[in-house]
Each structure stands twice: as structure tokens, then as C-alpha cells.
N, C-alpha and C positions, 0 to 999 in steps of 0.2 A: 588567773590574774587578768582583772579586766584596764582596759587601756588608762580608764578613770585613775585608776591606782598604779598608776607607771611611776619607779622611782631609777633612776639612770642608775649602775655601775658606780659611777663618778661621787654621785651624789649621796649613795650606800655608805661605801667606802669612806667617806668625808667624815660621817656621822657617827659610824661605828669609831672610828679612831678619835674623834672628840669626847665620846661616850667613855673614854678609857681604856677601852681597846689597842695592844700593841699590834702593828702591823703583821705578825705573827701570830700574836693568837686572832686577830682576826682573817685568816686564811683558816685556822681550822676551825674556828666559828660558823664559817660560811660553805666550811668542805671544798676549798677550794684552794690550787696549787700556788708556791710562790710566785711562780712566771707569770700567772693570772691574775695574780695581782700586783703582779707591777705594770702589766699588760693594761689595769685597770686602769694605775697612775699617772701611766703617761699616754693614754689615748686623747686623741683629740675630740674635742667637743664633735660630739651626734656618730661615733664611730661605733659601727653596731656589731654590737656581742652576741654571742650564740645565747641562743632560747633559756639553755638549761643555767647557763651563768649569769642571766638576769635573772630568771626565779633565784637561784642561790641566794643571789645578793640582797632580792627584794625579800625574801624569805627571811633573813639574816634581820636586814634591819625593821621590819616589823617586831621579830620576838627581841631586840635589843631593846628598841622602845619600850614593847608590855612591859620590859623585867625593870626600862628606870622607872617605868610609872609606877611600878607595884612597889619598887624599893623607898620610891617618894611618899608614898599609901602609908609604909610602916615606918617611916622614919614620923611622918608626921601625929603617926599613932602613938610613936615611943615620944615624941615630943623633942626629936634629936633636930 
């Protein structure tokens, strides 16, 4: 992951749960514990995360995105 493509915790978090995601299943979404995620919620702006729980996260909401862009692909195929 290069710095270019830094996407904060905070800012994962955010998206996945506007994307539909319950704050539960996005903990196993992302393989990662509830404490962690609440740890996530209420962190303060620029408060840094272990290595492995930013890839989670940025991991998470990369393939969250591919799946609405693809689900948008076929909605628009089925004309839904």
C-alpha cells in the first residue's frame, strides 16, 4: 500500500457503514475485533493505528467499493 492510496481507519469505517454495512458485520468484513472497532470510532483525528489494522481496513473498503461498482454494472444491465 503505497502512501498515494492512504485511506484513514476513520474514513474506511465511515463508508463501509453507509454502504450498508452493520457495524457488525463490518468487524467481520474487515476481520477485525469489536474493541477495534470501536477503538476505530472514537479515535481522535491523525491517531495512528497498527500497520496490520490499516491494511484491514483499507483492504475492506477497496473490495466494498469493487462489489458496489459491479453491483451498479448489473443493476444497470438488468435496467433496475
Amino acid at each position: 500500500m503505497s502512501s498515494n492510496d492512504y485511506i484513514s481507519p476513520k474514513t474506511a469505517l465511515a463508508y463501509l457503514v453507509r454502504s450498508g454495512l452493520s457495524k457488525r458485520a463490518v468487524a467481520k468484513y474487515c476481520d477485525i475485533t469489536p474493541m477495534t472497532l470501536y477503538r476505530i470510532q472514537n479515535a481522535p483525528d491523525g491517531f495512528a493505528f497498527r500497520e496490520s489494522t490499516v491494511k484491514k481496513m483499507h483492504d475492506a473498503y477497496t473490495r466494498r467499493e469493487q462489489e458496489m461498482a459491479s453491483d451498479a454494472r448489473v443493476r444497470k444491465e438488468l435496467g433496475l
